[in-house]
N, C-alpha and C positions, 0 to 999 in steps of 0.2 A: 199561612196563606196557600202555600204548595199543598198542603196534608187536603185544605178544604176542596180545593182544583180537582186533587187525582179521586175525592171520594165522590163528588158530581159526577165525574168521568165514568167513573166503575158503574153508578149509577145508571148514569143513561145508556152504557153498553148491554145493566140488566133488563131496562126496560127495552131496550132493541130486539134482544132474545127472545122477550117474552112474547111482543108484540111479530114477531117474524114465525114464535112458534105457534101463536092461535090463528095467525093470517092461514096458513096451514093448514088448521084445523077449522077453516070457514066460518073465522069469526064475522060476526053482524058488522053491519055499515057504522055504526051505531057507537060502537066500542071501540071501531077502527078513529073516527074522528076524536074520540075522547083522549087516548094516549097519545096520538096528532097534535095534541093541543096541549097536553101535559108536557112533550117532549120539546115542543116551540119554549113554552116560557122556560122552560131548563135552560132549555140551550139560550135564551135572552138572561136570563141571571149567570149563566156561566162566562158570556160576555162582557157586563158588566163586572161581574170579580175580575176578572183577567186585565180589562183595563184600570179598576182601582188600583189592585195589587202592583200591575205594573209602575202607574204615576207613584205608588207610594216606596217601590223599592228604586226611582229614579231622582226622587226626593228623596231619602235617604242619601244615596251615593253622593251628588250633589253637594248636602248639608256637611259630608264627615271631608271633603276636600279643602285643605288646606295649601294654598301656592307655595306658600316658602317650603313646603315639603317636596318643594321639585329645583327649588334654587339651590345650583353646586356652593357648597361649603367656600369654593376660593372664589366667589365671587368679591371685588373690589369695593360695589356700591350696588345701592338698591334702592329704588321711585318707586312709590308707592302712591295710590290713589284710589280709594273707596267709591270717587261718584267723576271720570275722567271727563264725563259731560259738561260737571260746573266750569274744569277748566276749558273746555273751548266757547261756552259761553261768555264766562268773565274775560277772556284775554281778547275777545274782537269786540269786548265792549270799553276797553281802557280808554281813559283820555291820552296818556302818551303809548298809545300803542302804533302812530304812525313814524315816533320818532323811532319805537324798538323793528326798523324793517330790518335788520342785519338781524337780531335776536332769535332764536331757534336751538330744537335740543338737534345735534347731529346724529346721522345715522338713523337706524333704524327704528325708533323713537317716533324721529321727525316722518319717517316714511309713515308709520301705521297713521302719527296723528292727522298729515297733511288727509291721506286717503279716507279713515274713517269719518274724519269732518265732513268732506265732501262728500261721502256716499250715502251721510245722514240726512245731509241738505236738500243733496240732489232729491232722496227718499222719501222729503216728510217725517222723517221720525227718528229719534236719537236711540240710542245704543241702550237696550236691557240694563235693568238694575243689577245684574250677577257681571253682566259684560261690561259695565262701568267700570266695576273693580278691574284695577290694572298692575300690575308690577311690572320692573325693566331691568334686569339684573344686567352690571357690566362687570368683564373680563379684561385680564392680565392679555397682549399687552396694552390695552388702553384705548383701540382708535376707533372710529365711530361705527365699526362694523362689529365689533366686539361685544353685543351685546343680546340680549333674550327677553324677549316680552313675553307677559303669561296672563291666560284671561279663564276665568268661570265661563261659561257656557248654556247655554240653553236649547233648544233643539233650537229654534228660530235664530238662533245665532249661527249657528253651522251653515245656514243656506244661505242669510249673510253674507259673511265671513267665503264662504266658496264663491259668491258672487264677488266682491270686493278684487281676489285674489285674481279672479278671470278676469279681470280690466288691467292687470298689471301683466299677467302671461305675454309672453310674445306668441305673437300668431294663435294658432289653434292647436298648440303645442301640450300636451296633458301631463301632469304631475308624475314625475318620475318615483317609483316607490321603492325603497332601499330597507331593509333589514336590521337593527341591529340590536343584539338581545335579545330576538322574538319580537320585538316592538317594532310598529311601522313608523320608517319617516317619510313623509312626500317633499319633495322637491322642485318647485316652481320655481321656471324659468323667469327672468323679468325683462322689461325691454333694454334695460341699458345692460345688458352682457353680465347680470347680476344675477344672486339664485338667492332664493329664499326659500328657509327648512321648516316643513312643518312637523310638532308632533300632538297629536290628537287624541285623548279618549275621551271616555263620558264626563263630559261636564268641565273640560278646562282644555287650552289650546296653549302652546309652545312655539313662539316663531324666534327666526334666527336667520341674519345672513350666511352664515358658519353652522354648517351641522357637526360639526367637530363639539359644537358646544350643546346644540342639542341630545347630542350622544351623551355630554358629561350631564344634562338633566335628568336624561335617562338613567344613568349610573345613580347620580344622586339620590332618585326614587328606589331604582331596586333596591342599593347597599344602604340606604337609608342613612346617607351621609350629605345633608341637606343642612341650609342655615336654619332650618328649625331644631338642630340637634346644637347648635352655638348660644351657649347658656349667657353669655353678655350679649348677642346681637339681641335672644328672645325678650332676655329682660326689658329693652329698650321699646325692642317692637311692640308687645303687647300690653303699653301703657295708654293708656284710656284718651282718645285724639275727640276733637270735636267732629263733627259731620262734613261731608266737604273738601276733606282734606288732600293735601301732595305734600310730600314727606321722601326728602332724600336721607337713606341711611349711606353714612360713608366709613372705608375700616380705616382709623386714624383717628385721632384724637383732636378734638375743638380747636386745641392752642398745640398745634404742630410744634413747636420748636421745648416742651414741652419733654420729649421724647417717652411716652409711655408704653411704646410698642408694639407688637403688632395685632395683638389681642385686643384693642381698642375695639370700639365705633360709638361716633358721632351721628345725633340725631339732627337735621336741619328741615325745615317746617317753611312751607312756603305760604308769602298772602301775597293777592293781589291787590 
């Protein structure tokens, strides 16, 4: 696609030549409108490649991202869900869903769901099918802040997703951005004296109370020490789920007293 791009290009810089060198030589009105019109539709086909190529090398990127290849190896547990919309649908439509008012996942979980529910509602419109897909990896030592959600992305999710993030800023306060690795993190203030980490490339997003943890997603990625390199988690993970699904992976073994180790993990499958 580049090879085709730079030989248009050479192209119309030959026909610029040419046409710059008979203008010169007083060429007719005549031949002038003709190359005029030759060079218009080039330049509309060279536009047209430039925007295929680009959707199709952003579809590419896109399709070869894999999440678990950004979740640190020590993670504890891992929430998974392919379509995060069914569950806010199905759980405010339960019949005992006014007994479960205590009920909720803590931390940072419960932050993205409370807020993306309502940004949807508020909006008219639920959450992209890439951005549906959800993961929530939590960490050692365990408390509700400990944790890292990770989303697929679309460009329309980014504006989103920066819009979502701006209703939680305090004030008019702008993302602080920090370094580490070459990689950017941004850091969003919250109103309750809370900060929230982002880390962002093409087509997937990384939040976290704790950039301490986003840094080790980062590590995970570069040294390519991620629980997609964990030959029992993958096994479990990429066994054939129905559609719909929420699926906590936990590293322990079903029947705890059991003792099988730390190599373990349990598959648990939720229904409403």
């Amino acid at each position: 696609g580049k090879d085709i791009l730079f030989n248009v290009f050479c192209f119309l810089n030959y026909l610029y030549y040419i046409c710059k060198k008979n203008i010169n030589s007083h060429m007719n009105l005549r031949n002038i409108v003709k190359i005029g019109t030759v060079l218009s539709v080039l330049l509309f086909v060279l536009a047209v490649l430039f925007y295929v190529f680009t959707r199709l090398d952003m579809a590419k990127s896109n399709r070869d991202i894999d999440l678990f290849s950004l979740v640190p190896s020590n993670s504890i547990a891992v929430l998974e869900s392919d379509n995060i919309n069914t569950f806010f649908n199905q759980y405010s439509e339960l019949n005992y869903n006014r007994e479960l008012g205590g009920f909720h996942f803590p931390g940072l979980f419960e932050f993205l769901i409370t807020g993306l529910n309502e940004y949807t509602d508020e909006n008219a419109h639920g959450l992209s099918n890439r951005m549906s897909r959800l993961l929530v990896s939590f960490h050692h030592p365990g408390s509700s802040r400990d944790q890292v959600a990770y989303f697929l992305m679309e460009m329309a999710d980014e504006q989103m997703l920066s819009d979502l993030l701006q209703e939680y800023v305090h004030g008019n306060f702008l993302p602080k951005e920090e370094i580490y690795r070459g990689k950017k993190i941004w850091v969003y203030p919250l109103s309750d004296d809370e900060f929230l980490a982002a880390y962002t490339e093409r087509g997937f997003l990384a939040l976290s109370f704790q950039k301490r943890l986003i840094e080790e997603v980062i590590d995970a990625q570069l040294d390519e020490k991620s629980l997609s390199g964990d030959v029992v988690f993958s096994e479990i993970q990429r066994r054939k789920k129905s559609h719909d699904f929420l699926t906590l992976y936990g590293r322990s073994a079903s029947l705890p007293f059991l003792g099988l180790g730390a190599g373990c993990w349990s598959e648990y499958n939720f229904h409403l």
